[in-house]
N, C-alpha and C positions, 0 to 999 in steps of 0.2 A: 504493500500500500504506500510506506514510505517513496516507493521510488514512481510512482506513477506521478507523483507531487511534484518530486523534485523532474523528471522530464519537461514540468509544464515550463519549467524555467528556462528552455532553451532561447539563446539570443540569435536573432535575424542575422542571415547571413545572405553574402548578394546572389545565390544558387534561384534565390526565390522569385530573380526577373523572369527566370526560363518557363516560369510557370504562371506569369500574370493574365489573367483573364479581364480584357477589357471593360470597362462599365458600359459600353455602348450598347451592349446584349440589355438594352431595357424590355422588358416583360417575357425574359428569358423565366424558362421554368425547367426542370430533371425532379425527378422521384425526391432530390432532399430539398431542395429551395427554390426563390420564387424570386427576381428583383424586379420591381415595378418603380416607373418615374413617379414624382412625386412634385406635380407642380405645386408651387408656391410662393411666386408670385410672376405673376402676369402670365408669359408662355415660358419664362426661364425655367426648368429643373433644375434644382437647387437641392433636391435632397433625391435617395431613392432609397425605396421601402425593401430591405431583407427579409423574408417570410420562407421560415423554416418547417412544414406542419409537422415533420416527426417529430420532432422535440419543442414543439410549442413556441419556439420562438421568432418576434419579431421585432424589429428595430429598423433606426432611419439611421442612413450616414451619406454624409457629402458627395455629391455627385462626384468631384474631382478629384475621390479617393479609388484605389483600383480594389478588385474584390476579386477574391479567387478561392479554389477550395481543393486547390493541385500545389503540391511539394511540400505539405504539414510534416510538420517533422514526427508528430504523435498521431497514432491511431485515433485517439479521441477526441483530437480538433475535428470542428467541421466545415469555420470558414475564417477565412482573414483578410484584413481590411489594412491597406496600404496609403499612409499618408502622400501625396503630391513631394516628389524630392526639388529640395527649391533650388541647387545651382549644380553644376559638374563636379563640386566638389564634397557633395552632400550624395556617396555613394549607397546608404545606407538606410531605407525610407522607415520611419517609424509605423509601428504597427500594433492592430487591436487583432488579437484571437480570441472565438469561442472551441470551449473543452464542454464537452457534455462526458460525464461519467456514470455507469451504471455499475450499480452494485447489488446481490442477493437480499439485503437485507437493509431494513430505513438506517441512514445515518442520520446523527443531529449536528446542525452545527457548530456546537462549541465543542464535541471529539472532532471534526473533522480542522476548524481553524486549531486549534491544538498540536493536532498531526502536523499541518500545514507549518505554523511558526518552527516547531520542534524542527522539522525534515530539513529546511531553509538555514537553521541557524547554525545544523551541523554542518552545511558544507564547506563555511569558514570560508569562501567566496561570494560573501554578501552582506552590505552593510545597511539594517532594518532602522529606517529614520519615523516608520509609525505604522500602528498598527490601530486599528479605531472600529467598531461596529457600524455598519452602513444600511440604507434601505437598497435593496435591488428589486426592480420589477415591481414594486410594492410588497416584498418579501423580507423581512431581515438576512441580511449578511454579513460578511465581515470584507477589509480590503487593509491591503501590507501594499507601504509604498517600501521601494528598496534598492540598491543600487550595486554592482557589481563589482569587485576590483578587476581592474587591469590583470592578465597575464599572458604570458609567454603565447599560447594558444586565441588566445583575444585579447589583442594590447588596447581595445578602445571599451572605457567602462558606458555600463547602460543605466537606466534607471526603470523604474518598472513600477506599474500601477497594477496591484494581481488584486481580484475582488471576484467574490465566488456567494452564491446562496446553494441554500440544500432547499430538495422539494423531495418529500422519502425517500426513495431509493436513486436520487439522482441529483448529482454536485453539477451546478452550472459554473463557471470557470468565465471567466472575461480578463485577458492580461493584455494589457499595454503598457510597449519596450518602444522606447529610443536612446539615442545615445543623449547623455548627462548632458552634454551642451545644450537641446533641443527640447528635451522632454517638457519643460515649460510653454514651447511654444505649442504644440497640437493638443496638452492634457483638456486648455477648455472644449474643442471640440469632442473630445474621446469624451467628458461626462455631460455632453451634449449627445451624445450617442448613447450611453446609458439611462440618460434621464429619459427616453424615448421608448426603452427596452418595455418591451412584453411576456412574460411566460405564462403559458397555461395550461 
């Protein structure tokens, strides 16, 4: 269990252009999701709607972010959300993942954020600046902002907005990573994407 936690922590690497799927697939549908435009003001689309029915989830995110649901590095993601990279030297686009996990049996959330700080704090590659109780969906959850050291294997550190609710047998997971320099700039968007979130 611990390690399913700690995979959620994997940081973005540029592997992930090869797999970008354009937003322009508006009212694009497959057996797990759905993206529809979503005008809002005048004829501009300015947002477009994610609607996942297997797992009940739905949310809105910026048209000019890319979405794709190819090169997850976990089995249990199911889609990710690519911020716009803003110059040539900004190789690296910040990004929101959803993890759905299912389990045999109902977890609660304060064993699963429990597991979650515990898991985190042992890999002594991560510096937790808060951890706080949050609403998701209209759900209780919890969310750990946190940051990574630099190493040898990844010399650029990240910051990271990880925020999960439980619904019985099943942890919803919402993690958004960019690099320490940047993570200020896109975070109001990302809980502008959360504040939108549906589950059902």
């Amino acid at each position: 269990m611990c390690i399913t936690v700690l995979f959620q922590l994997e940081i973005p690497t540029q592997s992930v252009f090869a797999a970008e799927q354009p937003t322009a697939k508006i009212n694009m549908t497959n057996y797990d999701y759905q993206l529809e435009s979503n005008v809002t003001d005048g004829n501009t689309i300015s947002e477009i709607a994610y609607k996942n029915p297997q797992h009940g989830i739905s949310m809105l995110f910026p048209s000019n972010w890319t979405f794709s649901t190819s090169g997850l590095p976990e089995y249990n993601q199911i889609a990710a959300f690519y911020a716009p990279l803003q110059n040539l030297s900004d190789p690296i686009p910040a990004r929101l993942t959803i993890a759905v996990m299912n389990y045999e049996q109902n977890i609660s959330l304060k064993d699963f954020t429990n597991m979650t700080k515990s898991s985190i704090n042992q890999t002594g590659q991560v510096t937790i600046s808060s951890s706080d109780p949050i609403t998701l969906a209209g759900r209780p959850g919890h969310q750990l902002v946190f940051s990574t050291l630099p190493n040898m294997g990844n010399p650029i550190s990240f910051e990271i907005l990880h925020s999960w609710t439980v619904i019985d047998n099943k942890i919803y997971v919402f993690q958004y990573s960019a690099e320490g320099a940047k993570f200020n700039t896109f975070l109001p968007t990302v809980k502008h994407i959360l504040e939108t979130l549906t589950i059902k």
